[in-house]
Each structure stands twice: as C-alpha cells, then as structure tokens.
C-alpha positions in Angstrom: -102.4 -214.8 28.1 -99.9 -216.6 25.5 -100.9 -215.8 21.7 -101.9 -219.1 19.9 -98.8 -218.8 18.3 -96.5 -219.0 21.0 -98.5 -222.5 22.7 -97.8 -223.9 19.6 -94.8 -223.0 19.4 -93.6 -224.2 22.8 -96.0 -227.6 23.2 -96.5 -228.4 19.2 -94.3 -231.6 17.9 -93.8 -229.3 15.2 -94.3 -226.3 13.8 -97.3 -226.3 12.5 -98.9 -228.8 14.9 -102.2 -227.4 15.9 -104.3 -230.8 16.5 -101.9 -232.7 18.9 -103.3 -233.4 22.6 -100.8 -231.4 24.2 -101.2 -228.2 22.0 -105.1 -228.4 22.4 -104.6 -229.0 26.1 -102.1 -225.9 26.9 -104.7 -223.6 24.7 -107.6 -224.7 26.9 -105.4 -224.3 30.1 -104.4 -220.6 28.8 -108.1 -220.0 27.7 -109.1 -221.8 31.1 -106.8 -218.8 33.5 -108.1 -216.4 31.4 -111.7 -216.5 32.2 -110.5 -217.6 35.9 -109.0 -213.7 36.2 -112.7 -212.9 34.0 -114.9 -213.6 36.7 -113.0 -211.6 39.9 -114.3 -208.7 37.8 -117.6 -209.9 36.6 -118.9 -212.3 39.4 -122.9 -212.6 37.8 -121.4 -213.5 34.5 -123.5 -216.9 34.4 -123.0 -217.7 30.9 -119.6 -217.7 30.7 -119.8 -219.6 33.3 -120.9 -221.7 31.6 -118.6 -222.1 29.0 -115.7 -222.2 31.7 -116.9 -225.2 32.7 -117.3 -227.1 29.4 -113.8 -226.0 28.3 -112.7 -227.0 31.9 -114.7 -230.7 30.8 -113.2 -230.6 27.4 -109.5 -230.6 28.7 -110.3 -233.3 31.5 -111.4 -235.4 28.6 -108.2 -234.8 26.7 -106.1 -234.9 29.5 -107.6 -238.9 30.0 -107.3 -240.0 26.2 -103.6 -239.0 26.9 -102.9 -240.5 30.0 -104.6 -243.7 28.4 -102.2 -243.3 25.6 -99.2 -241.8 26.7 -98.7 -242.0 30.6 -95.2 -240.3 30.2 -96.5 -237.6 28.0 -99.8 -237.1 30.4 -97.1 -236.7 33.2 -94.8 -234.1 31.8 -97.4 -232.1 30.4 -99.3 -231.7 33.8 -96.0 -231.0 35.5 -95.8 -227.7 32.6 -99.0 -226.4 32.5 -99.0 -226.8 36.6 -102.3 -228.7 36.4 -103.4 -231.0 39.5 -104.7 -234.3 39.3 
C-alpha cells in the first residue's frame, strides 16, 4: 500500500493538497485493495466488511461529483487508478 504521502504526492494539484477529489479518490482506491488482499486471509471478517463497502460507496460518490464536474479529469483518473466504470 502507498503511504499517504506518496498519493498526494503523485495525484495532489499541489503539494499540500489533501481535499481535492482526485487525492481523496486514489486514497480510498489504495485503502479499497488493501482490505480486498484483508479478506483472502480473514473471510468471516463481517465488519470490515462492512466498512469496505461504504468506502467502496464513498468513492463511487466522488468518482460522479467529478465526472459531473470535470469529465476529462473523471477520465484520466480512472484510466490511473485502473478503476472500471
């Protein structure tokens, strides 16, 4: 998993941008494959889970303010974080 630092870093306008869409996204998405490798290990872990799945409804939100917002941005962001939709 990248360090916090690093997404910033890489997807921030700047850098000390922590609140644009595309940081918040790429830390979900890195959060997000985290837990995904989580549960091969731990398959009866319910409540996390649980949280997957709201951080997985978080970034879908995210992902549609931008698309609304910035179509271009929307697309080149999905093409780096390798996201489907």
């Amino acid at each position: 998993m990248l360090v916090k630092k690093d997404i910033i870093e890489e997807y921030g306008l700047h850098s000390t941008d922590t609140g644009s869409t595309e940081v918040q996204v790429s830390i979900f998405t890195a959060r997000i494959n985290n837990l995904t490798g989580h549960f091969k290990a731990n398959k009866k872990d319910f409540q996390t889970r649980r949280s997957l799945i709201r951080l997985v409804n978080k970034r879908r939100k995210l992902l549609d303010y931008l698309k609304r917002k910035s179509n271009k941005r929307y697309a080149s962001l999905i093409k780096k974080l390798k996201i489907r939709k």
